[in-house]
Structure formats: C-alpha cells, structure tokens
Backbone as numpy.savetxt, mean C-alpha at the origin, in Angstrom:
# Nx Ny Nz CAx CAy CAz Cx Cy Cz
-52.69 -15.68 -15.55 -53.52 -14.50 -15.55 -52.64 -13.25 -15.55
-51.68 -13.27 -14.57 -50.79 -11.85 -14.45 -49.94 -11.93 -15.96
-49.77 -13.30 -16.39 -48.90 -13.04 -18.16 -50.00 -12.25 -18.88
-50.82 -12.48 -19.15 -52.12 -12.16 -20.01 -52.27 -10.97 -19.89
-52.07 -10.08 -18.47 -52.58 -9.01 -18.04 -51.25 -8.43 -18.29
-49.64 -8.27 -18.32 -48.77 -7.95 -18.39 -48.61 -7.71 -20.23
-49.35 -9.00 -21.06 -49.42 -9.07 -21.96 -50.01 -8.12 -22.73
-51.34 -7.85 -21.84 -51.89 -6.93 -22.49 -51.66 -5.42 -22.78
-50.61 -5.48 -21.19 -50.76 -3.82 -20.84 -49.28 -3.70 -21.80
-48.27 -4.61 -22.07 -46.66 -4.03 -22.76 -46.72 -4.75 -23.94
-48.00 -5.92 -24.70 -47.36 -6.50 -25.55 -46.68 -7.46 -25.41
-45.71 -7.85 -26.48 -45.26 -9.73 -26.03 -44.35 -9.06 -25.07
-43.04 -10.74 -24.95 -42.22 -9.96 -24.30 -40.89 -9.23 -25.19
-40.83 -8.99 -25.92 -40.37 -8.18 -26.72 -40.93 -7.09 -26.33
-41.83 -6.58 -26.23 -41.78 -5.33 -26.33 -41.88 -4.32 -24.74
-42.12 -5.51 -24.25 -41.57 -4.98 -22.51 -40.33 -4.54 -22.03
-39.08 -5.75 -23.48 -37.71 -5.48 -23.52 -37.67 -4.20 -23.84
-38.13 -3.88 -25.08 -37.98 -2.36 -25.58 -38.33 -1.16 -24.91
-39.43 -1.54 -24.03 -40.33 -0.44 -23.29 -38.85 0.00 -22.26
-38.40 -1.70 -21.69 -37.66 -1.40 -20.42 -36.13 -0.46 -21.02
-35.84 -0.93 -22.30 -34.61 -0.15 -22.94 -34.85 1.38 -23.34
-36.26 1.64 -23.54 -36.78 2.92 -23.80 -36.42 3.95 -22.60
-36.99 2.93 -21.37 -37.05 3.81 -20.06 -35.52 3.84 -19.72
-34.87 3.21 -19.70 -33.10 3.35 -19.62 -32.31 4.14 -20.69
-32.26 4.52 -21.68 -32.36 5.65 -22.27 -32.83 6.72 -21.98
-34.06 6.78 -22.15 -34.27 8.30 -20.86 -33.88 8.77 -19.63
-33.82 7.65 -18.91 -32.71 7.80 -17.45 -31.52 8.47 -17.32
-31.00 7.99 -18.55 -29.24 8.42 -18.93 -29.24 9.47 -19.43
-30.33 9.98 -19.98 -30.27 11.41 -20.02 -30.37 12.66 -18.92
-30.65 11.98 -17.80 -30.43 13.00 -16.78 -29.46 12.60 -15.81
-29.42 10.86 -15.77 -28.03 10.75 -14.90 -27.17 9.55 -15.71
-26.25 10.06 -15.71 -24.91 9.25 -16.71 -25.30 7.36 -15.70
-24.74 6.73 -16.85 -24.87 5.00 -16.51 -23.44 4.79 -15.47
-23.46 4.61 -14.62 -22.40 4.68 -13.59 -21.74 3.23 -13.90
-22.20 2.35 -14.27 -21.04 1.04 -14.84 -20.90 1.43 -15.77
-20.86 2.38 -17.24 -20.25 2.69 -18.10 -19.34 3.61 -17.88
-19.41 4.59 -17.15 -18.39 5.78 -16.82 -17.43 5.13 -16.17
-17.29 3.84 -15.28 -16.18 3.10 -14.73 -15.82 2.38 -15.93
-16.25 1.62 -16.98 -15.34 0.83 -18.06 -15.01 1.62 -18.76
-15.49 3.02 -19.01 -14.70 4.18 -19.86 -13.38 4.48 -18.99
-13.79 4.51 -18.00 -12.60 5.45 -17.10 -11.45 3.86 -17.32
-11.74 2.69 -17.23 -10.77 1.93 -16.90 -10.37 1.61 -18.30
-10.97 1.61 -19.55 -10.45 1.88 -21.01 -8.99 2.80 -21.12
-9.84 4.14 -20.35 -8.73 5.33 -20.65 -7.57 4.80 -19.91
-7.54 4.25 -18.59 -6.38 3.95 -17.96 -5.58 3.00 -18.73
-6.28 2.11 -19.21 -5.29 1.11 -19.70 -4.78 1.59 -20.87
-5.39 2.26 -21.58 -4.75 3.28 -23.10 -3.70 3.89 -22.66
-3.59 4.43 -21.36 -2.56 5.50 -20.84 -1.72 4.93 -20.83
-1.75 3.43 -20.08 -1.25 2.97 -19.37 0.28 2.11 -20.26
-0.64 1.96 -21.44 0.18 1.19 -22.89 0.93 2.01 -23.23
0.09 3.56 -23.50 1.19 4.70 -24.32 2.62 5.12 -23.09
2.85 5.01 -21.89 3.75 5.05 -20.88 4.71 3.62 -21.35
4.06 2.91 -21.19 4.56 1.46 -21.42 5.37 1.33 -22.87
4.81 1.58 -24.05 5.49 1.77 -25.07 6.42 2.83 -25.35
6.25 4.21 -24.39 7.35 5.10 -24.75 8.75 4.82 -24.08
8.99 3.67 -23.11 10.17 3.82 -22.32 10.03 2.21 -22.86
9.74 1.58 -23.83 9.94 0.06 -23.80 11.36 -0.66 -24.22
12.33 0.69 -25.29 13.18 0.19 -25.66 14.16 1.31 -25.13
14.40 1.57 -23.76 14.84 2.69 -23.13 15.86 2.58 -22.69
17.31 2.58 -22.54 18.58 2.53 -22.15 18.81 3.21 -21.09
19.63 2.74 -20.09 20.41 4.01 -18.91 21.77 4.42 -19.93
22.10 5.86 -20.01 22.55 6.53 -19.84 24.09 6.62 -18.83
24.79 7.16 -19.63 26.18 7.18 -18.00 25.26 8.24 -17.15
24.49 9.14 -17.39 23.97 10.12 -16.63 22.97 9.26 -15.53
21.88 8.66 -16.37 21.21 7.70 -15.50 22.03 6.50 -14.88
23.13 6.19 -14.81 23.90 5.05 -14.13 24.58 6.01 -13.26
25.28 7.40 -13.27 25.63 8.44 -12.54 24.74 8.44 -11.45
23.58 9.06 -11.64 22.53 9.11 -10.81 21.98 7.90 -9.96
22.02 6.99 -10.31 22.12 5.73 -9.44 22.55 5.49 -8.93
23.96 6.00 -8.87 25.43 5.45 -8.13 25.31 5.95 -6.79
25.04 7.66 -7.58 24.73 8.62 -6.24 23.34 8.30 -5.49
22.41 7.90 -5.78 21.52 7.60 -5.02 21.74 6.05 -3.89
22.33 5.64 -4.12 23.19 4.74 -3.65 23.94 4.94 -2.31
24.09 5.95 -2.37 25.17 6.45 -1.64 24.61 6.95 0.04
23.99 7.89 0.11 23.83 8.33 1.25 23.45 7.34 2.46
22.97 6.13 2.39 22.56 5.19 3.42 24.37 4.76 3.82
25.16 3.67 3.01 26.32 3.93 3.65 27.11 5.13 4.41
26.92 6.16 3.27 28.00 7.14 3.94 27.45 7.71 5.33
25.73 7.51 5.51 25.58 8.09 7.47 25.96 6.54 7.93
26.04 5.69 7.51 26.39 4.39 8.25 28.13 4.72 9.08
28.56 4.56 7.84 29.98 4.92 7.97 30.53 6.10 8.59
29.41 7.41 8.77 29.71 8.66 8.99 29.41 8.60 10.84
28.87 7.65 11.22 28.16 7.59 12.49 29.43 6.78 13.00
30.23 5.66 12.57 31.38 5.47 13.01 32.18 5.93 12.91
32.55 6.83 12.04 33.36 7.62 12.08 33.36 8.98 13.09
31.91 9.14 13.33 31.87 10.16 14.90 32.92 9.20 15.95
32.41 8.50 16.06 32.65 7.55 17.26 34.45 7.86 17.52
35.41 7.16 16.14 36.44 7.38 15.78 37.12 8.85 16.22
36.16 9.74 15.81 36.36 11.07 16.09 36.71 12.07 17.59
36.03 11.23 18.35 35.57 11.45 19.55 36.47 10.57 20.85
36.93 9.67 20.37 38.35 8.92 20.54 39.37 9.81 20.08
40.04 10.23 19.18 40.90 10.55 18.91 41.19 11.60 19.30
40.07 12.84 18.95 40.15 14.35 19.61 39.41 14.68 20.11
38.88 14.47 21.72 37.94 14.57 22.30 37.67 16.42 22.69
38.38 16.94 22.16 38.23 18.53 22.72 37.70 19.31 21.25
38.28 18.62 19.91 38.12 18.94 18.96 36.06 18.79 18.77
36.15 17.17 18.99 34.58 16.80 19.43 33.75 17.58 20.11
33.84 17.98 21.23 33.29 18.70 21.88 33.18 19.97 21.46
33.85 21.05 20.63 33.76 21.93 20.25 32.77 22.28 19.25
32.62 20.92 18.45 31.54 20.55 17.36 30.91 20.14 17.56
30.56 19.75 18.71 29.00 19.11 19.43 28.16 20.65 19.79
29.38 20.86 20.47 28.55 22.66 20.92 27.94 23.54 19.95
29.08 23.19 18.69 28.68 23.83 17.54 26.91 23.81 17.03
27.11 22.06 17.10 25.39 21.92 16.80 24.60 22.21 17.92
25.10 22.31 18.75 23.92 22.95 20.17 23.29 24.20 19.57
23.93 24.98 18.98 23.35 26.16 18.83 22.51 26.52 17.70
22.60 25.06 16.74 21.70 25.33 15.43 20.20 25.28 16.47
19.57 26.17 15.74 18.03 26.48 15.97 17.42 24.87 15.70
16.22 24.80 16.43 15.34 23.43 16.46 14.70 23.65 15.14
14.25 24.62 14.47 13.29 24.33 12.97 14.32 23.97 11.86
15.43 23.96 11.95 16.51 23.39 11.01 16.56 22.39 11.57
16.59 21.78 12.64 16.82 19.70 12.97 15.14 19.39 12.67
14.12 20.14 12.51 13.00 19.46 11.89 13.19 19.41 10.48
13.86 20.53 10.01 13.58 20.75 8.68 14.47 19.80 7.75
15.52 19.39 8.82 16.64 18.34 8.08 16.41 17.06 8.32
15.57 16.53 9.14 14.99 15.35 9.82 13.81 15.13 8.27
12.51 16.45 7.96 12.11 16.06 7.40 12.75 15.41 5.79
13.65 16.56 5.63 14.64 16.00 3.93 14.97 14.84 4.01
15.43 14.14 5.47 15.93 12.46 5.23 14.83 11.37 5.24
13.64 12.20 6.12 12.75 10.90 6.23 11.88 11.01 5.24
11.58 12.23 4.02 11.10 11.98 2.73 11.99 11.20 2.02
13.26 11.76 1.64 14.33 10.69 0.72 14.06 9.23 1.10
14.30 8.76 2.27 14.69 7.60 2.74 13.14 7.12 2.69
11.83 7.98 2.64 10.72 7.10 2.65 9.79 6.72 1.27
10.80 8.09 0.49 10.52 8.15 -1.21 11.21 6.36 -1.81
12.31 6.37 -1.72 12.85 5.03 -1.60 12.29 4.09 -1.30
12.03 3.92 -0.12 11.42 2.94 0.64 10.17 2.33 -0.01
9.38 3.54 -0.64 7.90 3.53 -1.47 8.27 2.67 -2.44
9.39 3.23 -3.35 9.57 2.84 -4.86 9.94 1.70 -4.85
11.08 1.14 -3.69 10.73 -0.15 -3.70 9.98 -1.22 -3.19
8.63 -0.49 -2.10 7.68 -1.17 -2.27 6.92 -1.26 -3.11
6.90 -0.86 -4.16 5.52 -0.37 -5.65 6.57 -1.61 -6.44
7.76 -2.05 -6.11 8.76 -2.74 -7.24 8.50 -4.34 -7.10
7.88 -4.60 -5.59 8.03 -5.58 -5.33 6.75 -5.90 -4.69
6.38 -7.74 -5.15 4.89 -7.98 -4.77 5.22 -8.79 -3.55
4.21 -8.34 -2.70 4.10 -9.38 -1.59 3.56 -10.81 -1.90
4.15 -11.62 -1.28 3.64 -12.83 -1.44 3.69 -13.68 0.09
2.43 -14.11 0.60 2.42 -14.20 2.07 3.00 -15.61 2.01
3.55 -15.84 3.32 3.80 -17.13 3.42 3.04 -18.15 3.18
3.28 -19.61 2.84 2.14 -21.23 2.73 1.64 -20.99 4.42
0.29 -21.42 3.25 -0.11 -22.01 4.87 -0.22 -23.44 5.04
0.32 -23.92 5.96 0.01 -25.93 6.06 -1.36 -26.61 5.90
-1.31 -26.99 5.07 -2.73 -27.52 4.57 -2.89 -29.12 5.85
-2.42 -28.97 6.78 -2.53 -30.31 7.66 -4.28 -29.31 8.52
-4.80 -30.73 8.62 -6.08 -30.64 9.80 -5.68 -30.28 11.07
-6.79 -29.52 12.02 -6.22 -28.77 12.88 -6.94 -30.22 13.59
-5.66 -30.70 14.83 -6.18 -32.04 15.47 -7.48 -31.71 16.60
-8.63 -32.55 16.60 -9.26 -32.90 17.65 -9.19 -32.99 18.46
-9.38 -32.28 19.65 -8.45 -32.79 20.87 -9.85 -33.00 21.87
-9.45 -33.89 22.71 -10.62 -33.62 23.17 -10.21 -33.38 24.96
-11.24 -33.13 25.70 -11.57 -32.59 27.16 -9.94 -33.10 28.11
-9.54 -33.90 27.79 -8.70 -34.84 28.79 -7.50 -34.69 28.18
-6.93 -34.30 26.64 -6.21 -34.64 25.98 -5.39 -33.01 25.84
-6.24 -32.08 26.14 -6.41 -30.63 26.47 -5.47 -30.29 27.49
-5.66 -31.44 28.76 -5.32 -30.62 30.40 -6.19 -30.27 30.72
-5.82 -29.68 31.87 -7.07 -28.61 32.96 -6.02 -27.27 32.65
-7.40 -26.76 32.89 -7.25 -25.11 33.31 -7.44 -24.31 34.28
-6.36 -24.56 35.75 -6.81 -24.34 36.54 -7.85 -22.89 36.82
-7.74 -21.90 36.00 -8.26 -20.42 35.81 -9.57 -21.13 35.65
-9.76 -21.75 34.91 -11.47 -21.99 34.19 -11.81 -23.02 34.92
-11.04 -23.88 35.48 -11.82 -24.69 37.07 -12.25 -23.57 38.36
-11.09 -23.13 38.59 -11.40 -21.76 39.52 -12.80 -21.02 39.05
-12.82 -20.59 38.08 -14.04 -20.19 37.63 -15.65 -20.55 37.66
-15.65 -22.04 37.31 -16.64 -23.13 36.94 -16.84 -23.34 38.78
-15.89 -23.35 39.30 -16.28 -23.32 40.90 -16.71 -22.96 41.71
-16.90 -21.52 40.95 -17.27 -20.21 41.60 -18.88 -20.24 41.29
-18.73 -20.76 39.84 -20.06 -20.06 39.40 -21.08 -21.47 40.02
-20.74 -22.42 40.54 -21.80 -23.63 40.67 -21.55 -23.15 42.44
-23.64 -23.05 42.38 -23.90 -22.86 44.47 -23.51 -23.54 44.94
C-alpha cells in the first residue's frame, strides 16, 4: 500500500531518484557539498604534492649544500666538547676562569633567554626534521594467550583479605 501510495505521489522509482537528485542540486546551491570540497581539496594536495616531488626529483647537493651540512653538523659536538673544555679551563687557570665567569654574571637575564631561545629552536628545528624523516614503528606484540590463572594459583592478597574482612559483620 505505502509502494502504491509513494508510487503515486513520485512516480516509479526512477523518478523519486531524479526528484531526490533534483532536490540535491538545489541544496548545493546555497550550501557547497562538503564531501566534494574535501576530494577537491585532497586532489589539489596531491597535484601539489607531485609538482614539489618532480621539481627536486633529479636534484644534486652542491659543495654549497654539502658545506652547509657539514656546518650544521657541527654545533652539537663543538658545546659537547666546549663544556669539557670549560672544565679543562678551570683546572688550568682558575683566576683566569673566574674572571670570565664574572664576566657572564653581568650579561643581563633577557640575553640568557634570548640565547637559550636560538638553541632550543635550532636544536628543536632539527629534532622536528628528523622526526618528519623517520616513521615510527611500535614494537611486536607477543601473540601468546594471556594464562588463566585461577583463585589459588594467584596467591592471597593480604590488602584485599584485610578488606573482604572488614566488609563481612
């Protein structure tokens, strides 16, 4: 009865299809199809994404770009090495040391923020690039059954006997 009556009021079902494609067309004229504006948007990315990909595909380093590497390279040893070498320093000419400790006493505190921040961007710019370089991959997990244990095979608990003791009048 409700086919007959559905039948009557849209026609077969063909034309309920059309009615319903009619009314979705008009919709989109006042508000955009929100799963099409995401496969457009993810079209454009991957178009981008090729033209990046193809412009650096047959791309060489450079002595300039192997220069620049070398030096980027560099600053994690040399405070490694530069921090034992205080040490060294401070042994050898302990008055000399002290004169240059005082020295930095007197730099202002918004220059040890402002030089704190330059290392912990560098060192966290780094840190990024080679997390974006590299995929995590979590450890296996042991596919063995977790054993059955049962009441006796467990132990006691003296906390949860203490407990169970309490709670029975």
């Amino acid at each position: 009865m409700i086919r007959s009556l559905f039948g009557a009021i849209f026609g077969s079902a063909r034309g309920a299809q059309a009615l319903g494609e009619g009314v979705t067309k008009v919709a989109e004229v006042f508000r955009p199809n929100a799963t099409r504006a995401l496969e457009l948007s993810a079209d454009a990315y991957a178009a981008a994404h090729a033209s990046h990909l193809a412009e650096f595909q047959y791309g060489r380093a450079g002595w300039f770009d192997t220069l620049v590497n070398g030096l980027n390279r560099l600053p994690r040893p040399l405070l490694a090495l530069g921090t034992l070498a205080l040490f060294v320093y401070a042994m050898t000419d302990p008055e000399g040391f002290a004169r240059r400790m005082q020295a930095l006493a007197t730099v202002p505190e918004p220059l040890w923020w402002l030089l704190g921040a330059v290392v912990a961007f560098y060192f966290g710019a780094r840190e990024a690039h080679h997390a974006r370089l590299t995929k995590f991959t979590p450890p296996p997990v042991p596919n063995k059954p977790a054993p059955d244990h049962t009441p006796s095979e467990r132990g006691t608990n003296p906390a949860l006997a203490d407990w169970k003791a309490a709670q029975d009048p």
